[in-house]
N, C-alpha and C positions, 0 to 999 in steps of 0.2 A: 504494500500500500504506500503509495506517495505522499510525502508530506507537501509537496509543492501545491501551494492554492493560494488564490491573489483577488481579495473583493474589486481590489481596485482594478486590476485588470479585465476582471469581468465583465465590469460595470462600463468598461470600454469599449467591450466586446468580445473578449477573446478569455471563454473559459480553458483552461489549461484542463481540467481535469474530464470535459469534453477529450481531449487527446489524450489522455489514458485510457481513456475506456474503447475508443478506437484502436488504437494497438491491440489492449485483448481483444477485440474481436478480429482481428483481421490475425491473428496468428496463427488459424486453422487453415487458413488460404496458403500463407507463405509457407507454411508448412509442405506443403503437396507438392511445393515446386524444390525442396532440395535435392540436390546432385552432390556427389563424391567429386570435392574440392571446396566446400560451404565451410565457413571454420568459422562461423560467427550468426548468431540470431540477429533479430534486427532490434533495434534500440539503444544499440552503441553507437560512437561516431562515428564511425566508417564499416563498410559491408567488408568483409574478410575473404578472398575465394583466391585457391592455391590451385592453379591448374595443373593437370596432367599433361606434361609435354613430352612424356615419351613418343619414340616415333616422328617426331617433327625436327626434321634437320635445322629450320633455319623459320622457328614460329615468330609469325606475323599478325600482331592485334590489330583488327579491324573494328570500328567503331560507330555507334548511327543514336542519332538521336532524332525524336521528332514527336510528333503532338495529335490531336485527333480534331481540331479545330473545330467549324461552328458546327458540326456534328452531334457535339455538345450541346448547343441546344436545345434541337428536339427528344435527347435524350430528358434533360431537363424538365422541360416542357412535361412530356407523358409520364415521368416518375421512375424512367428502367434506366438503372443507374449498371447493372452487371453485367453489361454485355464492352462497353467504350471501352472498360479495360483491356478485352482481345486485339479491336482496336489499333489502342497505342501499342500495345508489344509488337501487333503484325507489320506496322508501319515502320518500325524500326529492324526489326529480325528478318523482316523481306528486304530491306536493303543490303544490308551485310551478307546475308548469303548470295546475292549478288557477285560477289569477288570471292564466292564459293567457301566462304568463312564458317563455323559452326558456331552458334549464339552460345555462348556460357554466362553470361549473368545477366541482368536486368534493373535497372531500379527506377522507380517512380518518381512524379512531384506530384502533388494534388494541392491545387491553390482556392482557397473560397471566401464568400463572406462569411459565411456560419459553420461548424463545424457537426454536424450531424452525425453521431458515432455510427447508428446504424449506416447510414447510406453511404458513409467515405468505407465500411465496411463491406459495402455491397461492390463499390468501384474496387475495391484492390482485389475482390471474389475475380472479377474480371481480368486485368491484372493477372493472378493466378491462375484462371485458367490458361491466358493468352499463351505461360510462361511452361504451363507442361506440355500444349501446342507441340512448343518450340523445343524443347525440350533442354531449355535452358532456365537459372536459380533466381527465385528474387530477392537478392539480399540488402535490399537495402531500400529508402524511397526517404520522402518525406511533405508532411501534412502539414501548410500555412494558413492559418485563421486569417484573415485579413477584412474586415470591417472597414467598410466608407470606402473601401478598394473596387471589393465585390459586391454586388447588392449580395440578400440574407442567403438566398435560394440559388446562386450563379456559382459554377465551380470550372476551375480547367485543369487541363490533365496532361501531362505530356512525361516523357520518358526517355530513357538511354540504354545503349545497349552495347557488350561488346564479346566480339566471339575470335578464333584465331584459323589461322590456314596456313598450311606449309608453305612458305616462301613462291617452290617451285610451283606448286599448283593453284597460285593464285589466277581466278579468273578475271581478265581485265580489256578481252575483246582480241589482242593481238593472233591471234590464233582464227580467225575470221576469214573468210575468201569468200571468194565469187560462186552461187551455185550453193551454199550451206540454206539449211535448211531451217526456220524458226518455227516452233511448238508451242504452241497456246497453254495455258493452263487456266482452264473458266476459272471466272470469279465468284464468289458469293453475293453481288448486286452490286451498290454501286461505292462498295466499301467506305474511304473514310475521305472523299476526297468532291468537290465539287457543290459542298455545302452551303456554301454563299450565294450561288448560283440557282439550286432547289429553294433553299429561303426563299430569292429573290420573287422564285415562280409562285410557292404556296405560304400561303400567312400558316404558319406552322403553332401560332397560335388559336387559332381557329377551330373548330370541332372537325377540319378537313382532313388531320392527322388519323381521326378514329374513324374515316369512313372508309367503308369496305369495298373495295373496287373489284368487278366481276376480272377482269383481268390480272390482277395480282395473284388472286384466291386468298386476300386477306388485307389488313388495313394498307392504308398507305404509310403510316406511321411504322407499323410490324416490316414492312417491304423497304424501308430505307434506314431504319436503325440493323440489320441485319448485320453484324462483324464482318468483318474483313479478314478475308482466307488466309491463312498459315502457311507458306509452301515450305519451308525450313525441312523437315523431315526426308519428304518423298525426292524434294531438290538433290540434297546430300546424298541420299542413295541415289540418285543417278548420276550424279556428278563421281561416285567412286566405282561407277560401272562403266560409262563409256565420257571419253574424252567433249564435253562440253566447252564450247567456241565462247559464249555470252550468254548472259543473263541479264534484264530488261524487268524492273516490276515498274506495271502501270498506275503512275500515281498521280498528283498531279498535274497535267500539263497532258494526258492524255498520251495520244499513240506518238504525236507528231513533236513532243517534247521527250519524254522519255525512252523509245527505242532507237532514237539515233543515240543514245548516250551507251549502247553497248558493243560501237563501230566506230574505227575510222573514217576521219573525212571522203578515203577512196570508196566508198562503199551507201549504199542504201538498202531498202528493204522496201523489197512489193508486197501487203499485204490484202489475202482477198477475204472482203468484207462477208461470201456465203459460207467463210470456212467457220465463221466465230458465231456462236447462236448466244444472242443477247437477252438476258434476264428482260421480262414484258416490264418491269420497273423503269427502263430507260425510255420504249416511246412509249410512258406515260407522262415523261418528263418532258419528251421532246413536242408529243401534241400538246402539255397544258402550258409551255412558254413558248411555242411559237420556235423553237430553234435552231438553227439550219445544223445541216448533219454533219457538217467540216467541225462546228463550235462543237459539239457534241462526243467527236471523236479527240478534242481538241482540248475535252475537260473532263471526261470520265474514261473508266476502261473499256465501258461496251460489250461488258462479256469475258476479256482477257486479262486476268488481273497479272498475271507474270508471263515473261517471253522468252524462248533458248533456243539458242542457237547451237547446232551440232553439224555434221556432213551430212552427205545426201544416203552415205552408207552408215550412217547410224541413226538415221530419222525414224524409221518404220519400230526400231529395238525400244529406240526412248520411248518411242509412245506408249508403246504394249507395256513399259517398267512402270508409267508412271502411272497410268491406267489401274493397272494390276496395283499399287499400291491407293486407292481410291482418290484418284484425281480425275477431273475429264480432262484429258490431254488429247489435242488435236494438231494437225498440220497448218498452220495458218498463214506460211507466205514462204517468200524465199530473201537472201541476200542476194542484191545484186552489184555489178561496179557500173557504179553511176555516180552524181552529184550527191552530196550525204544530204539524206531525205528523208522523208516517209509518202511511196504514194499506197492508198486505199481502192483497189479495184470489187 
């Protein structure tokens, strides 16, 4: 039991003992995600994790940070506070395994006006799951009250992440040529990314969140808080079975921002738009703002939340691997030597 407790503080805003009682409840969550190299619970000053570097000639820490943006606020808004934590981990743990890195630790921020022990315990449930996903540790985060910052009810959430790769096998596009083949890996909706955008279309305040659309098969609110997919796992196993060219997660800035970043300037990528079969959540977006399909492809995944590239003789293998490990993995375009581009046929 803590002695720490402050009327005047309180009276400020920021109960402290509000943040105790959060830790205990969120220590069944962080519990689920230890791994062998965890040498420390969380509530100390720093997260402890002693990696296993056997087997790595020459390990190289790769690192991602990032956030889950106004995503948060229809989370908000509807009251489902346990899912933005998959979220943020995916948002970070899909970039890193990008350069073919394996995620080993994880830690949080969570920043609010109020500090609601239940519900900042419900966000790190999320968090936690995002974290066995990946199958990397959460050792560490931290929880700021901040009053006259935040309004009582507003919270944000953002995250970091860092995992390691043998030197030699790091993936970083060089291995690329003319004629490779790129692999779709469907998305879960419209993950975490293009929320300023949907705002702008739906008053997400409005009762229009809980109406149920014959086209979804369920609300619109249920069809855009939906997390965002985890490729960490299945990626890895493929990456240690056949020699992988790039890796591309579609985040924000769409196809035409984010898949030239997994190529040299000598190079582009044709991709055909009847290969990717796009969640009906997108042209629901796209008829209620009126949006042409270039901004469209240009700010969400559309179906592909990650992209790889491999040969044209290990195209057919990846798919059946990643498949087989329950992904929808498909063929979805090619590299070609052209101007560094993205066309969409």
């Amino acid at each position: 039991m803590s002695q720490s407790f402050s009327e005047s503080y309180k009276a400020a805003g920021v109960d402290v003992t509000a943040g105790y009682k959060s830790v205990e409840l969120m220590k069944k969550h962080v519990a689920r995600t230890m791994i062998p190299g965890v040498l420390s619970g969380i509530g100390g000053f720093g997260g402890l994790f002693e990696p296993d570097l056997k087997g790595y000639d020459k390990p190289v820490f790769v690192s991602g940070t990032d956030g889950v943006g106004t995503k948060l606020k229809l989370a908000i808004e509807l009251d489902i506070n346990d899912t933005v934590g998959i979220d943020c981990v995916a948002m970070c743990v899909n970039d890193i395994v990008c350069a073919g890195a394996k995620p080993l630790v994880f830690l949080d921020y969570i920043a609010m006006g109020k500090n609601i022990p239940e519900r900042t315990a419900d966000i790190v449930k999320g968090v936690a799951d995002g974290c066995v996903q990946a199958g990397c540790a959460l050792i560490g985060g931290e929880t700021a009250e901040m009053p006259g910052f935040y309004p009582e009810k507003d919270y944000d959430l953002a995250g970091f992440s860092f995992g390691v790769v043998d030197k030699k096998n790091i993936i970083d596009g060089s291995k690329v040529q003319n004629g490779d083949i790129l692999i779709g890996l469907a998305s879960s909706g419209i993950h975490s990314n293009g929320f300023s955008l949907v705002r702008h279309i739906f008053d997400i305040e409005s009762n229009i969140v809980t109406k149920y659309y014959e086209a979804l098969g369920e609300t619109l609110g249920e069809a855009l808080l939906k997390p965002t997919k985890i490729y960490v796992k299945p990626v890895l196993d493929l990456i240690s079975n056949i020699d992988v060219h790039a890796i591309s997660h579609i985040t924000g800035g769409g196809f035409y921002e984010n898949i030239p970043r997994m190529f040299s300037d000598d190079f582009g990528a044709v991709i055909s738009r009847k290969a990717i079969e796009a969640p009906p959540i997108f042209e629901v977006i796209q008829k209620a703002g009126n949006i042409p399909e270039r901004d469209m492809y240009n700010t969400f995944n559309m179906g592909m939340g990650m992209c790889i590239a491999v040969s044209q003789e290990d195209a057919d293998r990846a798919v059946e691997m990643l498949n087989a490990a329950g992904e929808k993995a498909f063929i979805a375009g090619e590299i070609v030597q052209r101007t560094k581009g993205v066309i969409i046929e």
